[in-house]
N, C-alpha and C positions, 0 to 999 in steps of 0.2 A: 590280538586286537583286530587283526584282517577278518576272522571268521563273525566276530562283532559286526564289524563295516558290512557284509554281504550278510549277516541274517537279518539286518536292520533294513536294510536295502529290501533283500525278502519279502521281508513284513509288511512294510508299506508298498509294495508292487502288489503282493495279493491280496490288500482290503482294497485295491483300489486309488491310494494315496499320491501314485508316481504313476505317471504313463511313462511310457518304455522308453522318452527320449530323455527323462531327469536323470533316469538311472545311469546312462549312457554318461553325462556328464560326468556322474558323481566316480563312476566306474573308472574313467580315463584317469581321473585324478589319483585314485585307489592303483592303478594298475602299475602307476608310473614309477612306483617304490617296489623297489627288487623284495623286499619279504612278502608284499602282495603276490607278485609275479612267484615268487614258489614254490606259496600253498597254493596257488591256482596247479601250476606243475601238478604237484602232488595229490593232492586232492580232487582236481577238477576230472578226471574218468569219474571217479564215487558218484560224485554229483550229477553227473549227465545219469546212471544210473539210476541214483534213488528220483530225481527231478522227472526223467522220462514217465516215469510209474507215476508220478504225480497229478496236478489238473495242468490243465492250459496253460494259464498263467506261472507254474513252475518250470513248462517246458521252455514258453516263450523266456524268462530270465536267466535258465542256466545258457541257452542259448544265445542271449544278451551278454555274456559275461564273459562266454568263450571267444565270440568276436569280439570285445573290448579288448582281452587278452591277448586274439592272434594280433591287434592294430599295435598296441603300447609298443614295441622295441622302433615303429617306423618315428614314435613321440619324442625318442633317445634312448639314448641308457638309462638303465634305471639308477638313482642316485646314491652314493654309497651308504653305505649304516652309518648315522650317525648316532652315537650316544647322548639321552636324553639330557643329561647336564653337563653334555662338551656342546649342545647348540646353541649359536650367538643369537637367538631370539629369546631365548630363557634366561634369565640372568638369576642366579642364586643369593639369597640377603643369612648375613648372618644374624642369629639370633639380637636384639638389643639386647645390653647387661645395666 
């Protein structure tokens, strides 16, 4: 889902769609959940790699995402995993019979 969240992110930064300070928001938010924060870990070298080779606008966002990245741990900790139907905003309905 994270890799979702920043191709989307992506997409509309290079047509044009987000100027660099939406993405920044949307980023903080993304950043603040520890499985974001891991694939950035882990994947975020690749990225500066294939992104550098890129145009402008790929440098300027992988570089947006890296400074989102280094700021989130000053936002908190990132929150633990929750499981999609142990969240008390989801409530699950049983079938009617």
């Amino acid at each position: 889902m994270t890799s979702l969240v920043l191709g989307e992110l992506l997409q509309r930064f290079r047509i044009g769609h987000l100027s660099a300070g939406k993405p920044a928001v949307r980023l903080d938010g993304h950043l603040h959940g520890e499985i974001a924060r891991e694939q950035w870990e882990r994947e975020g070298p690749g990225r500066h790699r294939t992104m550098e080779a890129g145009d402008r606008r790929d440098s300027v966002f992988v570089r947006l995402v890296d400074e989102r990245y280094q700021a989130a741990p000053a936002a908190g900790p990132a929150p633990a995993l929750v499981e999609f139907q142990d969240r008390p905003d989801r409530t699950q309905s049983t079938p009617q019979q």
